[in-house]
PDBQT receptor file of N, H, CA, C and O in Angstrom, charges set to zero:
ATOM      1  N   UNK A   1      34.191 -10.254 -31.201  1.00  0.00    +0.000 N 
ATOM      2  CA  UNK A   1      32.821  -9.861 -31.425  1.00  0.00    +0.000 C 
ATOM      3  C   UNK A   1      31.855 -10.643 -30.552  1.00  0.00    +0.000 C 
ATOM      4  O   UNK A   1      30.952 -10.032 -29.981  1.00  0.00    +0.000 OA
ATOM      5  N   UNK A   2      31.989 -11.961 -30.412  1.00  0.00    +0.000 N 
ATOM      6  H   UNK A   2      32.723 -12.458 -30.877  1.00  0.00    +0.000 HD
ATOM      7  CA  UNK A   2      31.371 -12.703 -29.910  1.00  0.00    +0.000 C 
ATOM      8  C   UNK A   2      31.107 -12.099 -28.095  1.00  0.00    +0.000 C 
ATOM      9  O   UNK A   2      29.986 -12.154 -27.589  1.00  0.00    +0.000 OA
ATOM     10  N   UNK A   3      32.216 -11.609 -27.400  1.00  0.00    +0.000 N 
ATOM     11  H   UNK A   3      33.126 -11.564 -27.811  1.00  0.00    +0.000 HD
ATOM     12  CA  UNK A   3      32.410 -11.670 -25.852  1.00  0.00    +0.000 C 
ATOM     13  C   UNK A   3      31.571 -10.265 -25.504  1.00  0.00    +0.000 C 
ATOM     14  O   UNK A   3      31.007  -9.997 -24.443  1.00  0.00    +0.000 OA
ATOM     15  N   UNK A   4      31.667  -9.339 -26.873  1.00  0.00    +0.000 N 
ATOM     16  H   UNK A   4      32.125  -9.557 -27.735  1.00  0.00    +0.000 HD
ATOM     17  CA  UNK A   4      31.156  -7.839 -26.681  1.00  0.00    +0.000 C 
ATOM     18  C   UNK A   4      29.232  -8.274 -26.775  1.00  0.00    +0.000 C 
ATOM     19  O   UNK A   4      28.397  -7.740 -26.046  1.00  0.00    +0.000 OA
ATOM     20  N   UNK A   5      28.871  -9.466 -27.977  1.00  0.00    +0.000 N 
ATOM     21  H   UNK A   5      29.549  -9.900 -28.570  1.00  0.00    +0.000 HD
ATOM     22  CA  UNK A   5      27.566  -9.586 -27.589  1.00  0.00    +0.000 C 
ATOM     23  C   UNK A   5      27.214 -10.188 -26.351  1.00  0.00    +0.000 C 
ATOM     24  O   UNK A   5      26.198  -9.992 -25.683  1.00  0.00    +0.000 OA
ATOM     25  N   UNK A   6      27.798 -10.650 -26.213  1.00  0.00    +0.000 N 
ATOM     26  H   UNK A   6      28.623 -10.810 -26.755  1.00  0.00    +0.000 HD
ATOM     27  CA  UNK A   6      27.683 -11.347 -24.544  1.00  0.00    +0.000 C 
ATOM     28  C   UNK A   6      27.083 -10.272 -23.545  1.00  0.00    +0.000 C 
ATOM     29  O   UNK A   6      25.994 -10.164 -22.981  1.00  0.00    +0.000 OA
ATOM     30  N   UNK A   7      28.370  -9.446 -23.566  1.00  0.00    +0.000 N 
ATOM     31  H   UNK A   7      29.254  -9.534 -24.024  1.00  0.00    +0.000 HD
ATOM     32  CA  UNK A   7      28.264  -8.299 -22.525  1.00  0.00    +0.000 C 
ATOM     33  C   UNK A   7      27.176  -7.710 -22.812  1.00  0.00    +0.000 C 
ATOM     34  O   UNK A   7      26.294  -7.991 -21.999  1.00  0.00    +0.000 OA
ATOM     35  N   UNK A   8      26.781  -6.854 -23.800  1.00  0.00    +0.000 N 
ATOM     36  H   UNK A   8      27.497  -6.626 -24.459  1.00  0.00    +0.000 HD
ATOM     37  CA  UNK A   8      25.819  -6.659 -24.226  1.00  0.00    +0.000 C 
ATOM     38  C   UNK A   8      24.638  -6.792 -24.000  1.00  0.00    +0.000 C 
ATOM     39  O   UNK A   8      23.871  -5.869 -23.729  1.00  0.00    +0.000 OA
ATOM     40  N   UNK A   9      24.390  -7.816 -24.075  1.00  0.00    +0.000 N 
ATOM     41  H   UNK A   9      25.014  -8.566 -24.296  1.00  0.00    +0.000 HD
ATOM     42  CA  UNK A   9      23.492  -9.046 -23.559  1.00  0.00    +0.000 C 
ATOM     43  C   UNK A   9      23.321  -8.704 -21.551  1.00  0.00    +0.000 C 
ATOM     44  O   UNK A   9      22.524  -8.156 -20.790  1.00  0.00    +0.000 OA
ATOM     45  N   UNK A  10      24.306  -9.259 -21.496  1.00  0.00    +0.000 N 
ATOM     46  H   UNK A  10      24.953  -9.704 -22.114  1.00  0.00    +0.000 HD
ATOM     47  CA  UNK A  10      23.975  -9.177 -20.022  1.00  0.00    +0.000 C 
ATOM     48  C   UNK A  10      23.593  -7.959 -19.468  1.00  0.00    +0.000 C 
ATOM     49  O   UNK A  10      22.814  -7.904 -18.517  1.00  0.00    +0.000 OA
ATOM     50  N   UNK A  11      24.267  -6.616 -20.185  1.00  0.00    +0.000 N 
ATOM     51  H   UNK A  11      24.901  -6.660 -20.957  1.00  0.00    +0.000 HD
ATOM     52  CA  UNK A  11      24.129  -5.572 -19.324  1.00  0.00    +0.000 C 
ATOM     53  C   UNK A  11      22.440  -5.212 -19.596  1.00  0.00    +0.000 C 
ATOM     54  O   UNK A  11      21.669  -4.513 -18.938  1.00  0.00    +0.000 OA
ATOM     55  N   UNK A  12      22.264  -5.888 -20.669  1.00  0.00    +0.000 N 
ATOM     56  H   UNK A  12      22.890  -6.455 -21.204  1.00  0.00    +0.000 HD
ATOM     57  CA  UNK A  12      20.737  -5.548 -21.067  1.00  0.00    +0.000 C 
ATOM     58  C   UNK A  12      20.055  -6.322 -19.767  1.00  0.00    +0.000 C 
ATOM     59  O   UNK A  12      19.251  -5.745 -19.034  1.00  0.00    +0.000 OA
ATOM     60  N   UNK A  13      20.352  -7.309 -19.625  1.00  0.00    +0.000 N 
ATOM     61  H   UNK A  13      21.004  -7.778 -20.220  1.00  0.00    +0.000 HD
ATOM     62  CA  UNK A  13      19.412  -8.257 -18.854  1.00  0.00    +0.000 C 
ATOM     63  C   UNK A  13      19.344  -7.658 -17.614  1.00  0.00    +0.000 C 
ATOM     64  O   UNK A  13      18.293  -7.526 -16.986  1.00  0.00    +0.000 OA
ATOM     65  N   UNK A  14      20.738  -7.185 -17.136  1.00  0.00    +0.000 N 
ATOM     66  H   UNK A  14      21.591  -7.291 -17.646  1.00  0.00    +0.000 HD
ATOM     67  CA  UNK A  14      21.025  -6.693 -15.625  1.00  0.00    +0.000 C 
ATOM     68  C   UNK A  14      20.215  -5.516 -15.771  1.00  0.00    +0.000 C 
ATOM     69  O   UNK A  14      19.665  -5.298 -14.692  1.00  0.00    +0.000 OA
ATOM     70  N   UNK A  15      19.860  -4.542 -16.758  1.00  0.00    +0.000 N 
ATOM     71  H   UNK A  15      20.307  -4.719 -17.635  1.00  0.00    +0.000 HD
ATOM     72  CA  UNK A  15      19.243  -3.371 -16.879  1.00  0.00    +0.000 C 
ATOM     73  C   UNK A  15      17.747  -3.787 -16.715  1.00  0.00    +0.000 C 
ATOM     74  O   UNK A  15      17.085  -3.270 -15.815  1.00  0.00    +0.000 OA
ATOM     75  N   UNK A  16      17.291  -4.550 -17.418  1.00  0.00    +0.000 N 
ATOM     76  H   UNK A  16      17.829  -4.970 -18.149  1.00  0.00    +0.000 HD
ATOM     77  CA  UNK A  16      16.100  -5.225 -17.396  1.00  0.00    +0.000 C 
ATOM     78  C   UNK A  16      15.467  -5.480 -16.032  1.00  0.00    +0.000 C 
ATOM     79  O   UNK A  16      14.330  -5.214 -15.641  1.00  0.00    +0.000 OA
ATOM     80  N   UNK A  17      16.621  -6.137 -15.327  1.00  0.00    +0.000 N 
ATOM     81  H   UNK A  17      17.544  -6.353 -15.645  1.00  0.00    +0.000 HD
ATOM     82  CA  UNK A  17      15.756  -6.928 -14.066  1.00  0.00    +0.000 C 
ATOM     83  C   UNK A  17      15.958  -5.871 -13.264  1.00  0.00    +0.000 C 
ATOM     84  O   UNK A  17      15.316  -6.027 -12.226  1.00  0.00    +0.000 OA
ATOM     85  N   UNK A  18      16.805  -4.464 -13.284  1.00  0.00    +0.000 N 
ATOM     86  H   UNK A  18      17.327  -4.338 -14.127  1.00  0.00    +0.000 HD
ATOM     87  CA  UNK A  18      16.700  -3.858 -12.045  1.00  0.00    +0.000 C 
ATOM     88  C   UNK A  18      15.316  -2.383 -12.269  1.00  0.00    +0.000 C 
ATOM     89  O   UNK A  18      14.851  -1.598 -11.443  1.00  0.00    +0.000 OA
ATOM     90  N   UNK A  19      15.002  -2.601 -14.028  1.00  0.00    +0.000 N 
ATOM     91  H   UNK A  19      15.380  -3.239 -14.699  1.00  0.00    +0.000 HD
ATOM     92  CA  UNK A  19      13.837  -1.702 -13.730  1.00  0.00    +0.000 C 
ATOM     93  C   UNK A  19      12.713  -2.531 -13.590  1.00  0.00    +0.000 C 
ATOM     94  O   UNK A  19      11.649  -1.927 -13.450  1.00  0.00    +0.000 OA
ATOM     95  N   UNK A  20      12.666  -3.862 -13.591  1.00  0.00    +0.000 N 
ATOM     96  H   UNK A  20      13.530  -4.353 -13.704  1.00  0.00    +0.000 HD
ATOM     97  CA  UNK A  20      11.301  -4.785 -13.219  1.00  0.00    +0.000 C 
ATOM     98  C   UNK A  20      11.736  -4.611 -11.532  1.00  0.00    +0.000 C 
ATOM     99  O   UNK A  20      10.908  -3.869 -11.004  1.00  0.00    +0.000 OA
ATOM    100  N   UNK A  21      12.491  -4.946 -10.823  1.00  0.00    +0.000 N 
ATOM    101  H   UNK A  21      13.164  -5.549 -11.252  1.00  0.00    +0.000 HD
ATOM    102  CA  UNK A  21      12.717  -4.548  -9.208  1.00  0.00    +0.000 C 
ATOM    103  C   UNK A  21      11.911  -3.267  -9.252  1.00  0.00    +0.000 C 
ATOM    104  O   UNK A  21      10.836  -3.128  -8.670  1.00  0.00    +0.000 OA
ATOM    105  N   UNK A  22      12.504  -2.350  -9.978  1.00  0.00    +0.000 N 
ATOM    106  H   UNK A  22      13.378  -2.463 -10.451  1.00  0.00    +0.000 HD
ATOM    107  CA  UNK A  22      11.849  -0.839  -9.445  1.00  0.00    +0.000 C 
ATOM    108  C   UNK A  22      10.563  -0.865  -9.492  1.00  0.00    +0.000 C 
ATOM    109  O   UNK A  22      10.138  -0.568  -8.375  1.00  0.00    +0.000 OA
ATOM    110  N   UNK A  23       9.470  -1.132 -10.441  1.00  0.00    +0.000 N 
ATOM    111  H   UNK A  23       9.814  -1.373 -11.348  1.00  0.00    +0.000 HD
ATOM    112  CA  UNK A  23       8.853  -1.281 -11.039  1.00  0.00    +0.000 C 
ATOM    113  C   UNK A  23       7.780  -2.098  -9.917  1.00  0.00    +0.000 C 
ATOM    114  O   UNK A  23       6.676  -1.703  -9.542  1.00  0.00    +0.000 OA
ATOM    115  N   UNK A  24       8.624  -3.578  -9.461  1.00  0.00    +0.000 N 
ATOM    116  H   UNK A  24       9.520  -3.900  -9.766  1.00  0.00    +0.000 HD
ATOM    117  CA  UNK A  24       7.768  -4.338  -8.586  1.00  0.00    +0.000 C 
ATOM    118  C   UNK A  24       7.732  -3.506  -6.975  1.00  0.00    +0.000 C 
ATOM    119  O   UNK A  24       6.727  -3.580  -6.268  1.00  0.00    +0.000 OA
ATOM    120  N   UNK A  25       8.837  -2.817  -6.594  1.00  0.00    +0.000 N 
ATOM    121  H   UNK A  25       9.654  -2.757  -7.168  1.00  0.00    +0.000 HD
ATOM    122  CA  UNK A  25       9.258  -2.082  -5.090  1.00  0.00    +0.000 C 
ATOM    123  C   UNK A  25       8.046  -1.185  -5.253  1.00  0.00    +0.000 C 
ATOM    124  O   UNK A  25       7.005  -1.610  -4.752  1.00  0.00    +0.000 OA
ATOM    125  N   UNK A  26       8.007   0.101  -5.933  1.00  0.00    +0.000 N 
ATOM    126  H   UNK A  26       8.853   0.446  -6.340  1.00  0.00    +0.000 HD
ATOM    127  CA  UNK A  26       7.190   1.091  -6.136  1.00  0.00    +0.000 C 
ATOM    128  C   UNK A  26       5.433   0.200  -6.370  1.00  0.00    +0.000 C 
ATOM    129  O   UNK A  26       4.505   0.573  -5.652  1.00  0.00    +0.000 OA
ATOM    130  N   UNK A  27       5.275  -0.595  -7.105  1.00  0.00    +0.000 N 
ATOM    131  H   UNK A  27       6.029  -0.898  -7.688  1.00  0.00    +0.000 HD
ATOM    132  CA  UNK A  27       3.810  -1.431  -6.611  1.00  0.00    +0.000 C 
ATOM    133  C   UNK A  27       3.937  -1.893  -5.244  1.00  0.00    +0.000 C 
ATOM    134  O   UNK A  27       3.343  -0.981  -4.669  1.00  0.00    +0.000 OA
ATOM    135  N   UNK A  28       4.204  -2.468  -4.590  1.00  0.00    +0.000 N 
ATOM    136  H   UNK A  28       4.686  -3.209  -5.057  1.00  0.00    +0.000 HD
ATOM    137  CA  UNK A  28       4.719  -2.999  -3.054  1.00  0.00    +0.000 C 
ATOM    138  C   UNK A  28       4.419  -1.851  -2.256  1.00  0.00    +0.000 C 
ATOM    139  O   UNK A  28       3.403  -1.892  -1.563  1.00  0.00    +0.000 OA
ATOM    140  N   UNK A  29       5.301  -0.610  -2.243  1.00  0.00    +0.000 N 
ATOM    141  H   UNK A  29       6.127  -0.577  -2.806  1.00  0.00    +0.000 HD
ATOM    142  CA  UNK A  29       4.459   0.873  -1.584  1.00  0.00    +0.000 C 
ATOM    143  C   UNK A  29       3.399   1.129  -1.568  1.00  0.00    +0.000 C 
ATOM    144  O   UNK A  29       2.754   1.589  -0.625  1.00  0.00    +0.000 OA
ATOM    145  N   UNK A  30       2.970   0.809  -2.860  1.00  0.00    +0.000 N 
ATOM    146  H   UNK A  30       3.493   0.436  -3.626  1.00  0.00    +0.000 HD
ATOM    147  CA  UNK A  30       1.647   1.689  -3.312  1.00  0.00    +0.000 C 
ATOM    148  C   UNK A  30       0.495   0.894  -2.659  1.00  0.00    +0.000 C 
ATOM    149  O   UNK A  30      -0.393   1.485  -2.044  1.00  0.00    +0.000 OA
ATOM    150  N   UNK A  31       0.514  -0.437  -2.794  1.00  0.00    +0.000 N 
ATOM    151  H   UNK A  31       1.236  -0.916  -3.293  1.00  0.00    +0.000 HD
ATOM    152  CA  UNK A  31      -0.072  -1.263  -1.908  1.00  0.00    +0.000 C 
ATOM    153  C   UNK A  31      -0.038  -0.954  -0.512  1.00  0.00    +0.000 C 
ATOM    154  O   UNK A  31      -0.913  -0.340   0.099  1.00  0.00    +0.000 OA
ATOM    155  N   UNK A  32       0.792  -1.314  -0.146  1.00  0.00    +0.000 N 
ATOM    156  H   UNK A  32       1.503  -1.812  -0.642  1.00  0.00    +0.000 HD
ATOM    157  CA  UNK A  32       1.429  -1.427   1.292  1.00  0.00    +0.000 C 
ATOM    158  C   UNK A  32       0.548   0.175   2.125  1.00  0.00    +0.000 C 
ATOM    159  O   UNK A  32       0.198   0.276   3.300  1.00  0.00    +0.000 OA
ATOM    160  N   UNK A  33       0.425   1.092   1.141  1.00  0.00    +0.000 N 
ATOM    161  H   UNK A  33       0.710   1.010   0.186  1.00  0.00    +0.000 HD
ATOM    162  CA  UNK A  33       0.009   2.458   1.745  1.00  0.00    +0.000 C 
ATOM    163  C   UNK A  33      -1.502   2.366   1.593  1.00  0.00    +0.000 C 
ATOM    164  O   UNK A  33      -2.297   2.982   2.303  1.00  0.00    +0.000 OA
ATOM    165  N   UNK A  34      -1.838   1.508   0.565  1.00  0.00    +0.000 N 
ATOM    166  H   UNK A  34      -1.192   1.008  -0.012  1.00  0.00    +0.000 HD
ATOM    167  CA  UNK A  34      -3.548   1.821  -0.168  1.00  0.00    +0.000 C 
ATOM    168  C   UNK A  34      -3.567   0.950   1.881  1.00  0.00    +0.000 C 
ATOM    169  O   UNK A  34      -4.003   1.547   2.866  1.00  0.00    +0.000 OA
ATOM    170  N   UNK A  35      -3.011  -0.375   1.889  1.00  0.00    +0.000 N 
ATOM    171  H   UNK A  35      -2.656  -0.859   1.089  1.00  0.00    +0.000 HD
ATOM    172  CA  UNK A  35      -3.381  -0.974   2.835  1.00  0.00    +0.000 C 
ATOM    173  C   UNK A  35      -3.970  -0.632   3.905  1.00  0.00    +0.000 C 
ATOM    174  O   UNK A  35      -5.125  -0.801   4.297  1.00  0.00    +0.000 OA
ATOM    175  N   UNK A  36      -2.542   0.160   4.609  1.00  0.00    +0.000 N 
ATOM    176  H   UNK A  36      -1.604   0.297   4.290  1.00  0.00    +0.000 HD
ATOM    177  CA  UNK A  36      -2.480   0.864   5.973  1.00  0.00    +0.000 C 
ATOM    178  C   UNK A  36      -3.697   2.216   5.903  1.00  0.00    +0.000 C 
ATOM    179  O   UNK A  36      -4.288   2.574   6.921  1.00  0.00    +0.000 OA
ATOM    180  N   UNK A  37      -3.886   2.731   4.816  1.00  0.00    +0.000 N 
ATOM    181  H   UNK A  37      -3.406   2.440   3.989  1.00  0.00    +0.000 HD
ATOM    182  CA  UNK A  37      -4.987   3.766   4.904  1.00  0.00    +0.000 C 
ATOM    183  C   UNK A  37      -6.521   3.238   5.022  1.00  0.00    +0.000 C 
ATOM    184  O   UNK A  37      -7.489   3.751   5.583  1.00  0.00    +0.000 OA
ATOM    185  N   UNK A  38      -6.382   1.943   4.239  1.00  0.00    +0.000 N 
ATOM    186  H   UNK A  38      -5.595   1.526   3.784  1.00  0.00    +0.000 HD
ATOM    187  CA  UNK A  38      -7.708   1.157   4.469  1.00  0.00    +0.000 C 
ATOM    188  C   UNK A  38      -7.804   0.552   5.952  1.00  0.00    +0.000 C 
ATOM    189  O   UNK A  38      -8.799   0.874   6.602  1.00  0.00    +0.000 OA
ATOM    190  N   UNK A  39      -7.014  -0.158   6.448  1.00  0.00    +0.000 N 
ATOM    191  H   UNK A  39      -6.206  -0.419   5.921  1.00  0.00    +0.000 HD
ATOM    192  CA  UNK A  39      -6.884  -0.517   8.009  1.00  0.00    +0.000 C 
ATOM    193  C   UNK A  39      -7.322   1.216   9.229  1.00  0.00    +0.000 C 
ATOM    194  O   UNK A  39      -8.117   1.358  10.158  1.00  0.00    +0.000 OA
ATOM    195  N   UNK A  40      -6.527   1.995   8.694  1.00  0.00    +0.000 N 
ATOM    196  H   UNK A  40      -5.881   1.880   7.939  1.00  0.00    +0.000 HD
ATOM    197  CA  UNK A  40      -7.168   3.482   9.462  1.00  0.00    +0.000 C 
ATOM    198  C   UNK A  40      -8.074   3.929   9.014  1.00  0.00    +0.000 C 
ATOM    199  O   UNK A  40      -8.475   4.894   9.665  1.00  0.00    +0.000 OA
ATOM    200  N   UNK A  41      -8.795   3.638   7.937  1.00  0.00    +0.000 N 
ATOM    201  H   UNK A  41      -8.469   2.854   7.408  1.00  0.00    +0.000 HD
ATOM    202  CA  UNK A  41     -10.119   4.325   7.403  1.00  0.00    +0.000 C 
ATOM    203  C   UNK A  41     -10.948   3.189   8.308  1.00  0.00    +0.000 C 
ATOM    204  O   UNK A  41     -11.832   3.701   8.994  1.00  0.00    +0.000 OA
ATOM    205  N   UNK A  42     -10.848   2.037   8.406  1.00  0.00    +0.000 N 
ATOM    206  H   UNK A  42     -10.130   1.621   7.848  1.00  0.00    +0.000 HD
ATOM    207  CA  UNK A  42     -11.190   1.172   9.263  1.00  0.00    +0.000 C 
ATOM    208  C   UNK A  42     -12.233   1.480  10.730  1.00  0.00    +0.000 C 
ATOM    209  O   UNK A  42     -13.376   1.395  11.180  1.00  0.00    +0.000 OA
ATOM    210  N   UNK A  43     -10.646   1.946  11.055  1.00  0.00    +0.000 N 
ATOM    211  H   UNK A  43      -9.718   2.015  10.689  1.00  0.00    +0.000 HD
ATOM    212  CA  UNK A  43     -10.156   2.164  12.915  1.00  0.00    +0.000 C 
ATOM    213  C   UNK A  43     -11.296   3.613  12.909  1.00  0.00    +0.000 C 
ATOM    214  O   UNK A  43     -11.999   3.816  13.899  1.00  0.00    +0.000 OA
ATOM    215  N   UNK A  44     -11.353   4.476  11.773  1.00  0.00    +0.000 N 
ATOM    216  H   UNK A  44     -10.782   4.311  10.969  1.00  0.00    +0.000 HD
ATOM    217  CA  UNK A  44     -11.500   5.577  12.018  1.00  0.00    +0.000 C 
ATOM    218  C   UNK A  44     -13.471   4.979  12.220  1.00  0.00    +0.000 C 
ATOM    219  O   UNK A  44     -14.118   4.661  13.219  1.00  0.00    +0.000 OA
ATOM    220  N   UNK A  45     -13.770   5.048  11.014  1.00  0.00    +0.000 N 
ATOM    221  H   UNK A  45     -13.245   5.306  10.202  1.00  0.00    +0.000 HD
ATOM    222  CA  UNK A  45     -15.138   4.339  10.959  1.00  0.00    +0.000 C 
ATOM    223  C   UNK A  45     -15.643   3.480  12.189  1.00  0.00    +0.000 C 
ATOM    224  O   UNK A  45     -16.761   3.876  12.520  1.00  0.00    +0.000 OA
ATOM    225  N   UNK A  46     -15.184   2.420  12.987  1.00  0.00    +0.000 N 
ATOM    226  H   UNK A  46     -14.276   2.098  12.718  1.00  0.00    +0.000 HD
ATOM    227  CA  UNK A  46     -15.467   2.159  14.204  1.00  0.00    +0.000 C 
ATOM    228  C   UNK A  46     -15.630   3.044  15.498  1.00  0.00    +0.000 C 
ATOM    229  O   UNK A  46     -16.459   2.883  16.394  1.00  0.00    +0.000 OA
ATOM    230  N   UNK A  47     -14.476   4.195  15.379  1.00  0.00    +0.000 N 
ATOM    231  H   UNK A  47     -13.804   4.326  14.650  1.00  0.00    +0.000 HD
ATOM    232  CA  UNK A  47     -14.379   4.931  16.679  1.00  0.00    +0.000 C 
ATOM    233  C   UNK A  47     -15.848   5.891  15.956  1.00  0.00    +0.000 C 
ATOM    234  O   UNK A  47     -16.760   6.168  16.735  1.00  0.00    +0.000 OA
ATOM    235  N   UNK A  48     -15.937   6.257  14.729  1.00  0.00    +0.000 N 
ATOM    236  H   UNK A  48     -15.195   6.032  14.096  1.00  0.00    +0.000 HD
ATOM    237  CA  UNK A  48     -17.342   6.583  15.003  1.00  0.00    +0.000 C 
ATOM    238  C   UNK A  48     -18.611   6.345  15.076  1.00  0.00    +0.000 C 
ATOM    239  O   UNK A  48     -19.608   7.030  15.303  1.00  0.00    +0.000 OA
ATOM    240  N   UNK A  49     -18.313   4.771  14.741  1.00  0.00    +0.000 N 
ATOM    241  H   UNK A  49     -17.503   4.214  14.556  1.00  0.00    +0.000 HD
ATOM    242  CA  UNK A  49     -19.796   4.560  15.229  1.00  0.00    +0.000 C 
ATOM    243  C   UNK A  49     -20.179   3.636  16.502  1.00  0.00    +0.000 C 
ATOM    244  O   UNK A  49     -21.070   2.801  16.658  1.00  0.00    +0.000 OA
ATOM    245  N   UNK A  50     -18.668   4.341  17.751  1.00  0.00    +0.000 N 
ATOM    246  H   UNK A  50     -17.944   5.019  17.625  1.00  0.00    +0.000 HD
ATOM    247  CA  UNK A  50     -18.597   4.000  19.167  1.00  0.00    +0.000 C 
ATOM    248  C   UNK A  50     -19.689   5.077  19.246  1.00  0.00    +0.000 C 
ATOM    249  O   UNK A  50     -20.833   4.860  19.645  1.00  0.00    +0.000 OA
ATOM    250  N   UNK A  51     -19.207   6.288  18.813  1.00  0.00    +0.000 N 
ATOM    251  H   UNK A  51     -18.277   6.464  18.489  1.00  0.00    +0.000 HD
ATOM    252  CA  UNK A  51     -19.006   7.578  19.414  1.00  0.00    +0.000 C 
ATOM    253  C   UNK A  51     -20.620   7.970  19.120  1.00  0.00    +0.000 C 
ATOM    254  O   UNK A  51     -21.297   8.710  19.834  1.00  0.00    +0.000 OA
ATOM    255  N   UNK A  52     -21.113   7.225  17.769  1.00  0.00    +0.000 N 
ATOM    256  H   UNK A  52     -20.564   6.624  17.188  1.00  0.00    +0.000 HD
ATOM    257  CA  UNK A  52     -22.493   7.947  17.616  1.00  0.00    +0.000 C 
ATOM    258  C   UNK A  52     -23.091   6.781  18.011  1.00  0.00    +0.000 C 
ATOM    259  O   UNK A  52     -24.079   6.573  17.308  1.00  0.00    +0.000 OA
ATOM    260  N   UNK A  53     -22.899   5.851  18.913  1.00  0.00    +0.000 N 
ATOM    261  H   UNK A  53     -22.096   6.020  19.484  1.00  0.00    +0.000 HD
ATOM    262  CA  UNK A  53     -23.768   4.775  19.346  1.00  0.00    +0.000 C 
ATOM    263  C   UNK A  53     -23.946   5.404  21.124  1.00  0.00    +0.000 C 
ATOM    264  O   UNK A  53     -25.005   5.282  21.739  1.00  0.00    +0.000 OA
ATOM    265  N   UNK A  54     -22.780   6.018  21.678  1.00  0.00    +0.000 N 
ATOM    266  H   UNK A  54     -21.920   6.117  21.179  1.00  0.00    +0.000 HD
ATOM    267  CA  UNK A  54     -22.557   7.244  22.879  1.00  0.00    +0.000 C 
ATOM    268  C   UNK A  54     -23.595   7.743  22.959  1.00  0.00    +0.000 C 
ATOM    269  O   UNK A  54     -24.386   7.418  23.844  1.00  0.00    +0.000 OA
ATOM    270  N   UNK A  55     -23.890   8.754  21.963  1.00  0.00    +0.000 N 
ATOM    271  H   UNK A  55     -23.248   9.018  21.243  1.00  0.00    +0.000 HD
ATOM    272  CA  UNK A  55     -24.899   9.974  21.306  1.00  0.00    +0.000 C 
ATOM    273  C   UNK A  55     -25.754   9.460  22.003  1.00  0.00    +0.000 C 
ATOM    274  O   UNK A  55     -25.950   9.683  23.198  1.00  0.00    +0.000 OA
ATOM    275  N   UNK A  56     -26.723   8.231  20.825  1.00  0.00    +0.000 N 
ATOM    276  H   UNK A  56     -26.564   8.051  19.854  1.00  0.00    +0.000 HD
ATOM    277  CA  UNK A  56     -27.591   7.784  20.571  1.00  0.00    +0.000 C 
ATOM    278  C   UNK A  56     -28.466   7.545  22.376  1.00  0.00    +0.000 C 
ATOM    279  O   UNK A  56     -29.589   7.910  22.722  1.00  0.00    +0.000 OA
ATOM    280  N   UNK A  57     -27.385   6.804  23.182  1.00  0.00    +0.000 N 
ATOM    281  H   UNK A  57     -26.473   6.507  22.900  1.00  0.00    +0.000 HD
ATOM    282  CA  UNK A  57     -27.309   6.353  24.513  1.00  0.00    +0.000 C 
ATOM    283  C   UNK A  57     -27.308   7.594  25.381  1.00  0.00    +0.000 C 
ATOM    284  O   UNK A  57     -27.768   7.402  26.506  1.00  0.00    +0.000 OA
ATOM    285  N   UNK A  58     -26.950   8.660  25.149  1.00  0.00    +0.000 N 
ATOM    286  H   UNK A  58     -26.577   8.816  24.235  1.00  0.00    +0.000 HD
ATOM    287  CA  UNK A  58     -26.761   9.505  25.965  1.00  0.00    +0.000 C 
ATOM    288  C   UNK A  58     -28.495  10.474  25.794  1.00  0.00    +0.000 C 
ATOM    289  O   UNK A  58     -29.024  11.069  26.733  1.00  0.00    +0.000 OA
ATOM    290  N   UNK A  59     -28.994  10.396  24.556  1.00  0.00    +0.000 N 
ATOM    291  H   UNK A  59     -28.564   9.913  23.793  1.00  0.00    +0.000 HD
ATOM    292  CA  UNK A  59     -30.338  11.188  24.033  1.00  0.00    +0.000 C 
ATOM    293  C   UNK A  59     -31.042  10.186  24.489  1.00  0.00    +0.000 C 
ATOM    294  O   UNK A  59     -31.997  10.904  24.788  1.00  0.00    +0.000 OA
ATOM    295  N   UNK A  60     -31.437   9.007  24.840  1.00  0.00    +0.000 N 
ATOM    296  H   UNK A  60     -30.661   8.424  24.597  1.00  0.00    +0.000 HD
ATOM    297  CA  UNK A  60     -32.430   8.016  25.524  1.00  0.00    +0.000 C 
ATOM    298  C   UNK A  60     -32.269   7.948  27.049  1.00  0.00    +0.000 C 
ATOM    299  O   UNK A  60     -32.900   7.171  27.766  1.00  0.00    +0.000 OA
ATOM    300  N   UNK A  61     -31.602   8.602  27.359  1.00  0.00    +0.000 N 
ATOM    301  H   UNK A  61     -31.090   9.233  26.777  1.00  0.00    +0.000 HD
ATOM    302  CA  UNK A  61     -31.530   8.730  28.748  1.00  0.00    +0.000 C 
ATOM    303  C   UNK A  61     -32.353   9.715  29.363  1.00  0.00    +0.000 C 
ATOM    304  O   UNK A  61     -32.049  10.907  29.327  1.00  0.00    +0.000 OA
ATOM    305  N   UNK A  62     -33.655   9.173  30.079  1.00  0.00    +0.000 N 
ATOM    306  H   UNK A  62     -33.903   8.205  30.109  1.00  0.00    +0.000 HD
ATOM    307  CA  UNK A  62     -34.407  10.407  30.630  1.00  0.00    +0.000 C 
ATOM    308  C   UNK A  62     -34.114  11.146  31.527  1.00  0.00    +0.000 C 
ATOM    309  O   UNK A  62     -33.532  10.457  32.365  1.00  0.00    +0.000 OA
ATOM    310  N   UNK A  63     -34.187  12.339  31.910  1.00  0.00    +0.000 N 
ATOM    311  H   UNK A  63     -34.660  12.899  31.229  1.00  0.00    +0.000 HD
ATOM    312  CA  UNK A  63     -33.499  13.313  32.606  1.00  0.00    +0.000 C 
ATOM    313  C   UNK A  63     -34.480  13.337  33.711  1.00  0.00    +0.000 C 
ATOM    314  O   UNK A  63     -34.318  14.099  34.664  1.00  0.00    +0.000 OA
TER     315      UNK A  63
């Protein structure tokens, strides 16, 4: 009786720590993506306000 709570035991624990892994992997993505979309929402926001600073430079230019 004793060796079956054991097992028991462990397989619980081993069950335990591999849905806290899943659990921590799938946060890690979710991050990892919020990240990279914030870094290109970034990139994106700069190239436009190259592009409408262009504009701006190109309409002050007297003809």
């Amino acid at each position: 009786m004793t060796n079956f709570h054991l097992t028991d035991f462990l397989l619980s624990l081993v069950i335990l720590l591999v849905i806290l892994f899943l659990i921590g992997f799938l946060i890690f993505i979710v991050i990892k993506k919020g990240i990279a979309a914030g870094i290109n929402s970034s990139k994106k926001i700069e190239e436009l306000d190259k592009r409408i600073s262009q504009l701006e430079e190109e309409r002050n230019i007297p003809d």
